[in-house]
Backbone as a printed PyTorch tensor [residue, N CA C, xyz], in Angstrom:
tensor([[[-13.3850,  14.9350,   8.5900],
         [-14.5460,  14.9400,   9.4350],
         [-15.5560,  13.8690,   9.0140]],

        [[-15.5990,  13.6280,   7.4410],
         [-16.7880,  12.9730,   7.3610],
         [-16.2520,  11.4690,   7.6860]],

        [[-14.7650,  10.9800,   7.9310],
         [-14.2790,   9.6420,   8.5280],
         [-14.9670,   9.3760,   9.8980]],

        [[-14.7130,  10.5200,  10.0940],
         [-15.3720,  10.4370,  12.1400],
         [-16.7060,  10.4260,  12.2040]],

        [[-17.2970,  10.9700,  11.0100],
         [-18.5030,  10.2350,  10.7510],
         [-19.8910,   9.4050,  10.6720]],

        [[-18.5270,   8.6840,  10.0090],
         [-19.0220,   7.6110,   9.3130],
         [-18.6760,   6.8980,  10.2090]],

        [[-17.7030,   6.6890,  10.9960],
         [-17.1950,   5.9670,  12.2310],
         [-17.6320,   5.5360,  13.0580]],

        [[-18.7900,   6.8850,  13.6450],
         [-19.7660,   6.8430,  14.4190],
         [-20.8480,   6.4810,  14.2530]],

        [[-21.6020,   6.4150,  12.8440],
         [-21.9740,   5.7890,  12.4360],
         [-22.0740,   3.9920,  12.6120]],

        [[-20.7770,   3.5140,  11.9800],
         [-20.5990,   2.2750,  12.2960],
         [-20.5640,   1.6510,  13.6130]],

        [[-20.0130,   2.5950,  14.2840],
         [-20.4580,   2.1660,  15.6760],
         [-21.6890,   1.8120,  16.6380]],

        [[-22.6880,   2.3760,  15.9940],
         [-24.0200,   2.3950,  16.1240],
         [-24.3740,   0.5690,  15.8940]],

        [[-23.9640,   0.6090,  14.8090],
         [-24.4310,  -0.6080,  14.3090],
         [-23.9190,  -2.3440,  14.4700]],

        [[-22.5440,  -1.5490,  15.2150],
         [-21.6980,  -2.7230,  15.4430],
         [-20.5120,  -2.9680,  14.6340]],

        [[-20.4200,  -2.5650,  13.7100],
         [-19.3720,  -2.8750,  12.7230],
         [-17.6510,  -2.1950,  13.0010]],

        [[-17.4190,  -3.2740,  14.0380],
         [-16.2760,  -2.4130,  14.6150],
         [-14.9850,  -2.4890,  13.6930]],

        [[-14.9430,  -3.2660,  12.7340],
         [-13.8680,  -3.1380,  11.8670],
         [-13.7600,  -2.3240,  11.1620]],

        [[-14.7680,  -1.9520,  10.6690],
         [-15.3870,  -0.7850,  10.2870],
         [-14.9720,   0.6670,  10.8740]],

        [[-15.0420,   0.9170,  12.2140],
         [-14.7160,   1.3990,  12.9180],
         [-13.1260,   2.2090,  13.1450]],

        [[-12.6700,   0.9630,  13.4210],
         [-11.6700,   0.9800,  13.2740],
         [-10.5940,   1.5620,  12.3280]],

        [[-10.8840,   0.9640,  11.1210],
         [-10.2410,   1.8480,   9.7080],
         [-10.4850,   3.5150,   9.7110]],

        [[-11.9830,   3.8910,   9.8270],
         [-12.5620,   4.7380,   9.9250],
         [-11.7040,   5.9730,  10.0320]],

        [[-11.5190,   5.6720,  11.8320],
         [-10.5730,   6.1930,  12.5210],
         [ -9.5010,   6.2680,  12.1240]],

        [[ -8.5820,   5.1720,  11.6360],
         [ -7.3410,   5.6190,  11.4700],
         [ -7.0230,   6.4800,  10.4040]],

        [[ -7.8860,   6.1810,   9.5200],
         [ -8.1820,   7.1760,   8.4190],
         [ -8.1760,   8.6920,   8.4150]],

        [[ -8.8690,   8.9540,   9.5290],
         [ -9.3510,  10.0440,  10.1910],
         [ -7.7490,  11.1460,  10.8600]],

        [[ -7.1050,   9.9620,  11.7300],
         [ -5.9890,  10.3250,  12.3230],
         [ -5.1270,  10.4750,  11.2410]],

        [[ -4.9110,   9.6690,  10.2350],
         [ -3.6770,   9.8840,   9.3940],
         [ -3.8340,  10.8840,   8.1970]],

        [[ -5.1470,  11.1700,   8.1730],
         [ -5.0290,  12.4860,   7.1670],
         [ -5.1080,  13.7000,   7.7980]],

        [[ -5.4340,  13.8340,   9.2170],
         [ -5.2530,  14.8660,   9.9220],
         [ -3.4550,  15.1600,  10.4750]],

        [[ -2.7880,  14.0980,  10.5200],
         [ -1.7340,  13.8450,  10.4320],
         [ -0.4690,  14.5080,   8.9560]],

        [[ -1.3900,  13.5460,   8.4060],
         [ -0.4100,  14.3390,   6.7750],
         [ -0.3710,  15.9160,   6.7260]],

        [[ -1.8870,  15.9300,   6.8360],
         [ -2.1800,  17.7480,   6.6700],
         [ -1.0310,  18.3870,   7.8010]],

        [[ -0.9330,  18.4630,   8.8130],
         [  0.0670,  19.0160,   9.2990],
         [  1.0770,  18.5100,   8.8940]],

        [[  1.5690,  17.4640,   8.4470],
         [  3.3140,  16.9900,   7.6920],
         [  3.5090,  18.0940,   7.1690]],

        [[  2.6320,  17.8390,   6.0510],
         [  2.7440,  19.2390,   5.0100],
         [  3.2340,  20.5980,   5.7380]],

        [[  1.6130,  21.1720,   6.0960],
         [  1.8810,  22.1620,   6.5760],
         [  2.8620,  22.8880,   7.5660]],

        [[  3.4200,  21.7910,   8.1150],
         [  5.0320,  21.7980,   8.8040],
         [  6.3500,  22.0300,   7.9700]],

        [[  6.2500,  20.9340,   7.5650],
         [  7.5600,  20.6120,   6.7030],
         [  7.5380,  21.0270,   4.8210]],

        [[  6.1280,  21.3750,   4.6380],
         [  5.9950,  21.8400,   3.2890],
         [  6.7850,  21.0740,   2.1220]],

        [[  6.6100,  19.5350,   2.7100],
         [  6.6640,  18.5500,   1.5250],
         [  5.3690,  17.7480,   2.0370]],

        [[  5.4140,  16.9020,   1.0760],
         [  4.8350,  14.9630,   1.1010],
         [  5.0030,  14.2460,   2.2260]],

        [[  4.5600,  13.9740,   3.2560],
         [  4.7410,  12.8610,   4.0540],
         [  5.0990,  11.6150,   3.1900]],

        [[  4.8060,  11.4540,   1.6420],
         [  4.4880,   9.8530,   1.3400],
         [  3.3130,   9.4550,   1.3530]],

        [[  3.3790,   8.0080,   0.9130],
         [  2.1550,   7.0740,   0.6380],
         [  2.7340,   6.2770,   1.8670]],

        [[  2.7260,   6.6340,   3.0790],
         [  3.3100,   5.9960,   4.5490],
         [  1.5360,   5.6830,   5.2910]],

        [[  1.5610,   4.7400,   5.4130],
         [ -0.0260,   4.5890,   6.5010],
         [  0.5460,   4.3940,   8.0510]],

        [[  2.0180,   4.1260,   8.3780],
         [  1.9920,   4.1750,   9.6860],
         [  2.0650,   5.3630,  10.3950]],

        [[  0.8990,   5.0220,  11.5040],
         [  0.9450,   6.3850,  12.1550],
         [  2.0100,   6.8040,  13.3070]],

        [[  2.7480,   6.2310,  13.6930],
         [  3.9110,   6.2420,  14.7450],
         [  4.9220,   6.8150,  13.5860]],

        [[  4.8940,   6.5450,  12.6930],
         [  6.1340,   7.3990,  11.6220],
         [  5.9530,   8.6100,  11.5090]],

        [[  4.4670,   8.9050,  11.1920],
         [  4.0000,  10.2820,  11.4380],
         [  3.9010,  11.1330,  12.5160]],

        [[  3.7900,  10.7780,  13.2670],
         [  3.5240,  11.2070,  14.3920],
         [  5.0460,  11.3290,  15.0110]],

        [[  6.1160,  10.8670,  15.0740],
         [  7.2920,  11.2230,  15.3160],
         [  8.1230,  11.9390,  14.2650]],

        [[  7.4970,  12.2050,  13.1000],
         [  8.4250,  12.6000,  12.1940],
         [  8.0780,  14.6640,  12.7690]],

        [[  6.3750,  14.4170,  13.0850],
         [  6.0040,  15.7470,  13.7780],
         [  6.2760,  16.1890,  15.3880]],

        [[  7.2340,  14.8040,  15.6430],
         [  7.6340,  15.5070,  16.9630],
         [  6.7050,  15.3030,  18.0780]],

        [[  5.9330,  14.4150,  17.7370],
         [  4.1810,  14.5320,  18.6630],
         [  5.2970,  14.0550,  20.0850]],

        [[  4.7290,  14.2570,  21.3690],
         [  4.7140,  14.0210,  22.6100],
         [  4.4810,  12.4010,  22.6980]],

        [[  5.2540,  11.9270,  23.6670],
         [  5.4320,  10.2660,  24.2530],
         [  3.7570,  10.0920,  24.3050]],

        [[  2.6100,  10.6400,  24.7620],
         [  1.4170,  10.3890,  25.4200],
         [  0.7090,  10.0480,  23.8000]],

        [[  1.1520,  10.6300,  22.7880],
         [  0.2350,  10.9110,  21.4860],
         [  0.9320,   9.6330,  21.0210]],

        [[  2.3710,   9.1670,  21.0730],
         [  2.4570,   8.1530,  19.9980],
         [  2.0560,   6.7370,  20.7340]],

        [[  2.1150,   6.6600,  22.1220],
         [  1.2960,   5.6800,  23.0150],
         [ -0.1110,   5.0400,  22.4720]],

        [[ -0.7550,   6.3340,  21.5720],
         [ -2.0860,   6.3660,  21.6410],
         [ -2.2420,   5.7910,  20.3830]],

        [[ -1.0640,   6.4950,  19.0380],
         [ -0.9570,   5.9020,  17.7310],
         [ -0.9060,   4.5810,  17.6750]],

        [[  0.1970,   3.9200,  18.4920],
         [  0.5150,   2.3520,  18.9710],
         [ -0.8910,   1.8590,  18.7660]],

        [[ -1.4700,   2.2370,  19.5210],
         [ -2.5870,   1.4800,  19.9630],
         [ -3.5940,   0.8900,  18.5540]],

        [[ -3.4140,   2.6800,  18.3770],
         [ -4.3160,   2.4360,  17.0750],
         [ -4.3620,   1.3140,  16.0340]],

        [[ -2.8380,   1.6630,  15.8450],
         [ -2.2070,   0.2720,  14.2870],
         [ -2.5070,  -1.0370,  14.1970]],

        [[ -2.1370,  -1.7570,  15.3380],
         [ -2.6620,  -3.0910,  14.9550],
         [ -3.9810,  -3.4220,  14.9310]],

        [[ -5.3340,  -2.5410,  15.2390],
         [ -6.7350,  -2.1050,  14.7020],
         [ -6.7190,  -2.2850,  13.5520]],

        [[ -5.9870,  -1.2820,  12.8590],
         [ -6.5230,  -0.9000,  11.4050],
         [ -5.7900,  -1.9440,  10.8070]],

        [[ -4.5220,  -2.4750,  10.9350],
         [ -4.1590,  -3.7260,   9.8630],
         [ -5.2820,  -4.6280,   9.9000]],

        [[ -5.8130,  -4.6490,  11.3920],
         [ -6.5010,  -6.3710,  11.2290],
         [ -8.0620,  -5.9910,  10.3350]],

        [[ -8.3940,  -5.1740,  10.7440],
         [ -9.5640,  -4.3700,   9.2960],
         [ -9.1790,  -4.3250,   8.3020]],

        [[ -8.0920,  -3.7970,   7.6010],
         [ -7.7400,  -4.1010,   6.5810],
         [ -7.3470,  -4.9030,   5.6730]],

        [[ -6.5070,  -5.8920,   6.6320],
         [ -5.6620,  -6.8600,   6.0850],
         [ -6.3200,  -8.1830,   7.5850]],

        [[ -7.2660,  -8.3780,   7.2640],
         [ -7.7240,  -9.9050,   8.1070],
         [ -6.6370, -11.1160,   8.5260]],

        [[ -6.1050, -11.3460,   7.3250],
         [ -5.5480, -12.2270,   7.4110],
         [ -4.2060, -12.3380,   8.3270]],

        [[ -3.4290, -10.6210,   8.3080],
         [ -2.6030, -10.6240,   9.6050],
         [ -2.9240, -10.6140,  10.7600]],

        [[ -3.6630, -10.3210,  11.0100],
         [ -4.0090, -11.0840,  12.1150],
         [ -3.0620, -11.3290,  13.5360]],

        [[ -2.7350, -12.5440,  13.2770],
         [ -2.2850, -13.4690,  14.1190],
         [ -0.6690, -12.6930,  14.1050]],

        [[ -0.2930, -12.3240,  13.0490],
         [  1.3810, -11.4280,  13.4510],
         [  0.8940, -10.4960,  13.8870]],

        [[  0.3900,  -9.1260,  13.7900],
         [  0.0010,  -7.7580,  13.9640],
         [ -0.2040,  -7.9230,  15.6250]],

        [[ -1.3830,  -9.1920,  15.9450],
         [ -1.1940,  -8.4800,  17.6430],
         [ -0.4590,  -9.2430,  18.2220]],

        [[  0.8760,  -9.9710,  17.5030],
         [  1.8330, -10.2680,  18.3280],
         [  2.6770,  -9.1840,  18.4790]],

        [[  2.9600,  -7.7550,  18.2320],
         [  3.5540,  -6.9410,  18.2160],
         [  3.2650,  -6.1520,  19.7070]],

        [[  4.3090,  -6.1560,  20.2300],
         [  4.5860,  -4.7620,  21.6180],
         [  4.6500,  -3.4460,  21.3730]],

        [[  4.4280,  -2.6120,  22.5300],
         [  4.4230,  -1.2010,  21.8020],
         [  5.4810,  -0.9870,  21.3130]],

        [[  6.7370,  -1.0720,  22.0700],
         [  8.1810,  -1.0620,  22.1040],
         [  8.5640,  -1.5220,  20.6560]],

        [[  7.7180,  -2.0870,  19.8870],
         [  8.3000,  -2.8270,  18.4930],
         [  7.9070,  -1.3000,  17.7380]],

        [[  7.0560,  -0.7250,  17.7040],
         [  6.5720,   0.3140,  16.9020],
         [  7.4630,   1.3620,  17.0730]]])
């Protein structure tokens, strides 16, 4: 909760990269927590959320939405990809 936040937060202010991470942050530990609580292991040290999200079976509409998310949070994270990350289709994920 306090990712979504802080998220909103940043949003206020403009800092959409910021933003961005925020969120995915947000999604992928809400994510793990049910791995677990599903499967009653470890998801891993995995940050993609389309892995997660199909490993839980999520619905075509939810991993559409994960897609979306990922190449966000690399380019916040990792700047410099950039230029590969949004050459990627959904269909690649």
């Amino acid at each position: 909760m306090e990712d979504f936040k802080s998220a909103e937060a940043n949003l206020g202010i403009g800092r959409f990269y910021l933003v961005a991470f925020l969120c995915h942050q947000a999604v992928e530990k809400a994510l793990k927590a049910l791995y677990i609580e599903e499967k009653k292991e470890s998801p891993g040290t995995a940050h993609f959320l389309v892995y997660l999200g199909q490993s839980l079976g999520a619905p075509e509409e939810i991993l559409q939405h994960l897609r979306r998310m990922s190449p966000d949070y690399v380019v916040a994270r990792y700047p410099n990809a950039a230029h590969g990350i949004r050459a990627l289709r959904p269909r690649d994920c």
